[in-house]
C-alpha positions as CSV (number, residue, x, y, z in Angstrom):
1,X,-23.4,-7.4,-27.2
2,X,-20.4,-8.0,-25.4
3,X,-18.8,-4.3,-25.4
4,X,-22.4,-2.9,-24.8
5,X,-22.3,-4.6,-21.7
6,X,-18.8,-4.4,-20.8
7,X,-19.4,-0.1,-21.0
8,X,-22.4,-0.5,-19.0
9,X,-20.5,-1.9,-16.6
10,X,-18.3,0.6,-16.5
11,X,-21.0,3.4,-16.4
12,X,-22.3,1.8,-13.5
13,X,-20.1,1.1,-10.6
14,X,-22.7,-0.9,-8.7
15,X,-22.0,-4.2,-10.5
16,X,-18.9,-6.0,-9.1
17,X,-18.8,-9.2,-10.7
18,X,-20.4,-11.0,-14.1
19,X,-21.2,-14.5,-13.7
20,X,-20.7,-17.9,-12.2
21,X,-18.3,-20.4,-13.5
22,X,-17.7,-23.7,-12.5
23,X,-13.8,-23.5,-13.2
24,X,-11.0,-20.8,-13.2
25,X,-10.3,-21.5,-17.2
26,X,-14.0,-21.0,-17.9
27,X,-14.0,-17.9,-16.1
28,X,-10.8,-16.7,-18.1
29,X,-12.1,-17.7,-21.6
30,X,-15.3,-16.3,-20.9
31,X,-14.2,-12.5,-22.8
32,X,-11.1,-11.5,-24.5
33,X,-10.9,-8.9,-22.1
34,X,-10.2,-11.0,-19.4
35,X,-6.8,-10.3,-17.9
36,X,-4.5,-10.5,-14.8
37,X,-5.3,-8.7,-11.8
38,X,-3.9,-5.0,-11.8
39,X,-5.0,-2.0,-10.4
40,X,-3.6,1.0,-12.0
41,X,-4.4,3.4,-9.3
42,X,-2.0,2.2,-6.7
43,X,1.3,2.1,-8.8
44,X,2.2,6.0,-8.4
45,X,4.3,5.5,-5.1
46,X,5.4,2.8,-2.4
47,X,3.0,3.0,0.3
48,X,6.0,3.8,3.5
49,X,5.2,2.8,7.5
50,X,4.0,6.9,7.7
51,X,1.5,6.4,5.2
52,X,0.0,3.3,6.5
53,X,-2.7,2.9,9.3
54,X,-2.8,-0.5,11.0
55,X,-6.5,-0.7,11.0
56,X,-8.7,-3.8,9.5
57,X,-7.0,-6.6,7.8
58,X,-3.6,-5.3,8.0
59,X,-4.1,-5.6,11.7
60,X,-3.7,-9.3,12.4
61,X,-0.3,-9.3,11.2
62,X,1.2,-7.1,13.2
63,X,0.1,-8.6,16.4
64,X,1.3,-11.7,15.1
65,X,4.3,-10.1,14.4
66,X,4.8,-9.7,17.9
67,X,4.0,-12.3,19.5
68,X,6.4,-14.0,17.8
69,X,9.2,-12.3,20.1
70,X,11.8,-12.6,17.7
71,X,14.1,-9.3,16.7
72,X,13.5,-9.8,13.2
73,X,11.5,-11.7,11.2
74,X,10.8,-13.2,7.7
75,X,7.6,-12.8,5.7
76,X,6.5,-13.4,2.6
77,X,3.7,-11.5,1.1
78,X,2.0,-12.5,-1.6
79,X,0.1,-9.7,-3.7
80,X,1.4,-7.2,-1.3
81,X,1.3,-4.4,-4.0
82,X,2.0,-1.3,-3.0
83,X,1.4,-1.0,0.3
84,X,3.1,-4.5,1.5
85,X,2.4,-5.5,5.0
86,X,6.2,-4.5,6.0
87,X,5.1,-1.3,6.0
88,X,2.5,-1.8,8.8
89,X,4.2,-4.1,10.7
90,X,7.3,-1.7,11.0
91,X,4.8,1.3,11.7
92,X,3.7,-0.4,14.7
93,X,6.2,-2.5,16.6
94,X,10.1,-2.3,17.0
95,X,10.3,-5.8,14.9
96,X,12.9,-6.0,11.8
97,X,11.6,-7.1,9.0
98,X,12.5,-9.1,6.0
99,X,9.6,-8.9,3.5
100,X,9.4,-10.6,0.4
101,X,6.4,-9.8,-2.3
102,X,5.0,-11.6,-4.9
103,X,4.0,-9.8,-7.5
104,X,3.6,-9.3,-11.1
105,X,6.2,-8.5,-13.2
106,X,4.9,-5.7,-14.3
107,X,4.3,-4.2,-10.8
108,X,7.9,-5.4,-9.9
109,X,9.0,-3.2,-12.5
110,X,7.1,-0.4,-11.2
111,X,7.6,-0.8,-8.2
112,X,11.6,-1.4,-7.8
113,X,12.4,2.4,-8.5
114,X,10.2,3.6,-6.0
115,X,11.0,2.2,-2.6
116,X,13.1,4.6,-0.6
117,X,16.7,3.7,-0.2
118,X,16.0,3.1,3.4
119,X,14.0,0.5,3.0
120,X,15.5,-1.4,0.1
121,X,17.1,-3.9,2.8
122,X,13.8,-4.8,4.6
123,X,11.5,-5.2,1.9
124,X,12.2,-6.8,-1.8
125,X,9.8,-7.6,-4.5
126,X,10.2,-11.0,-6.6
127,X,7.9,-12.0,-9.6
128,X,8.5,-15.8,-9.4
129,X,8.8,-17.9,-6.4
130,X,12.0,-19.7,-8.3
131,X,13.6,-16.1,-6.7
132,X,12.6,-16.6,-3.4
133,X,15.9,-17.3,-1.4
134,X,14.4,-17.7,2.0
135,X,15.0,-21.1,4.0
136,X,12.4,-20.5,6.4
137,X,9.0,-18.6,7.0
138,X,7.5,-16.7,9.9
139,X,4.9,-15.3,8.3
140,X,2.9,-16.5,5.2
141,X,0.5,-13.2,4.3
142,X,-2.2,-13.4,1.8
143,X,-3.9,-10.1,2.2
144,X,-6.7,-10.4,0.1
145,X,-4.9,-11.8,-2.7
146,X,-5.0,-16.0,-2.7
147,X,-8.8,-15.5,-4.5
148,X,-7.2,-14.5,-7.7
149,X,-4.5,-17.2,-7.9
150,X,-5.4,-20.4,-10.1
151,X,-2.4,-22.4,-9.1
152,X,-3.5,-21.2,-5.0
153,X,-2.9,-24.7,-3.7
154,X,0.3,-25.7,-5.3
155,X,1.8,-22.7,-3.6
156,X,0.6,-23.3,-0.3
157,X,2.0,-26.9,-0.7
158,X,5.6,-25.9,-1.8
159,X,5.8,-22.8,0.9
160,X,4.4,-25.2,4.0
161,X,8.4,-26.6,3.1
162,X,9.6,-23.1,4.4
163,X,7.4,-24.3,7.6
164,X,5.5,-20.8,8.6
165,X,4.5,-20.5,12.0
166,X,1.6,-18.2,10.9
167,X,-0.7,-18.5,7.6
168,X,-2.6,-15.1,7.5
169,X,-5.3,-15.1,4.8
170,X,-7.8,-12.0,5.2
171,X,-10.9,-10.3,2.9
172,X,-11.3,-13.4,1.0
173,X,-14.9,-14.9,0.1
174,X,-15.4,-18.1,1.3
175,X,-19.0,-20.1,1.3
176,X,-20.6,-23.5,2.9
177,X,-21.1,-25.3,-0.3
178,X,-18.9,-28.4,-1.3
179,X,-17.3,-26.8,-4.2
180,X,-15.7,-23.5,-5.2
181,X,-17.0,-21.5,-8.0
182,X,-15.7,-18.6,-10.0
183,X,-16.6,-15.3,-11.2
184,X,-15.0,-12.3,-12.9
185,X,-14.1,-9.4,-11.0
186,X,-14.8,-5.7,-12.3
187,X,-14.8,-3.3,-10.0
188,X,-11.1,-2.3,-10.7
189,X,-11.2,0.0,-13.6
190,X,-9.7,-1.3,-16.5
191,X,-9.4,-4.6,-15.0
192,X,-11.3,-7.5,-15.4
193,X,-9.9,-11.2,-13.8
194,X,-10.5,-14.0,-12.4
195,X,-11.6,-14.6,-8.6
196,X,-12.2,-17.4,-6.7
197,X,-15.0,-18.2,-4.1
198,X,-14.0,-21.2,-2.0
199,X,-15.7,-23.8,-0.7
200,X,-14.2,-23.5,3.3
201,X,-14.8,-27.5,3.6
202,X,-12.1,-27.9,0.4
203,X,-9.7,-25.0,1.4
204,X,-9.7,-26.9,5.1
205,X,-8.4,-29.8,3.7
């Protein structure tokens, strides 16, 4: 029952997510197909400032990236993929960058041999935050990535240390109710996961 379903779902695009779920484990156990989030599609190349167009929720940063006035700043992106915000930020202002991703190992691996030697100083992919050698934060980015991190608020609490200035957090679903809630997230071919619908009064506090 389960695979007819699952190949329906991939014959038909229109469904995005299967069920609700009262907890992130629940969502995980619910099929064996259930893994992390990856999406095969964007691992063929490092995304550089010229292919990059500073338009919707890649935006925000880069104005906050300027009004911070400083000649060079440090940010840490977390699920920045291919296409990290470095790239926009350095597309569209004079500011020097120091841009840390969090990724998946797997993508680090990927990813590592394909960033122009040019930018191999600015921008540097980690897989663990026990690598993360910063002493201080300018900008904290979560580009449509906290949703599909179980452990989201024990890594907010260990980077507010690093004392950001600026938390950006963009195309995430949030709702009114008291609680968050869960689902699993299809619409990435051949990737099914996890993803989180918070409750805005809890992520507030």
């Amino acid at each position: 029952m389960i695979r007819k379903f699952l190949r329906l779902i991939k014959k038909n695009r229109r469904y995005e997510y299967i069920g609700k779920f009262s907890s992130y484990q629940k969502a995980q156990s619910y099929f064996d197909k259930v893994n992390v989030y990856f999406d095969n599609r964007f691992t063929s190349k490092f995304y550089t400032p010229t292919d990059v167009e500073v338009t919707d929720r890649f935006y925000i940063t880069s104005v906050l990236a300027s009004l911070l006035k400083k000649k060079k700043i440090n940010v840490l992106d977390i699920g920045g993929g291919v296409n990290p915000i470095f790239s926009y930020i350095k597309q569209s202002t004079n500011i020097s960058t120091n841009c840390i991703v969090l990724e998946t190992e797997k993508l680090v691996k990927l990813i590592k041999r394909k960033i122009p030697r040019k930018f191999k100083k600015s921008v540097k992919y980690i897989s663990s935050l026990d690598h993360l050698k910063l002493k201080h934060l300018d900008i904290l980015c979560f580009n449509s990535s906290i949703q599909y991190l179980d452990n989201y608020e024990k890594i907010i609490k260990r980077l507010s240390n690093l004392k950001p200035l600026y938390i950006v957090i963009t195309r995430t679903p949030f709702h009114l109710e008291d609680k968050n809630y869960y689902s699993l997230q299809c619409a990435i071919k051949g990737s099914l996961h996890p993803i989180i619908f918070f409750s805005f009064k809890k992520f507030k506090k």
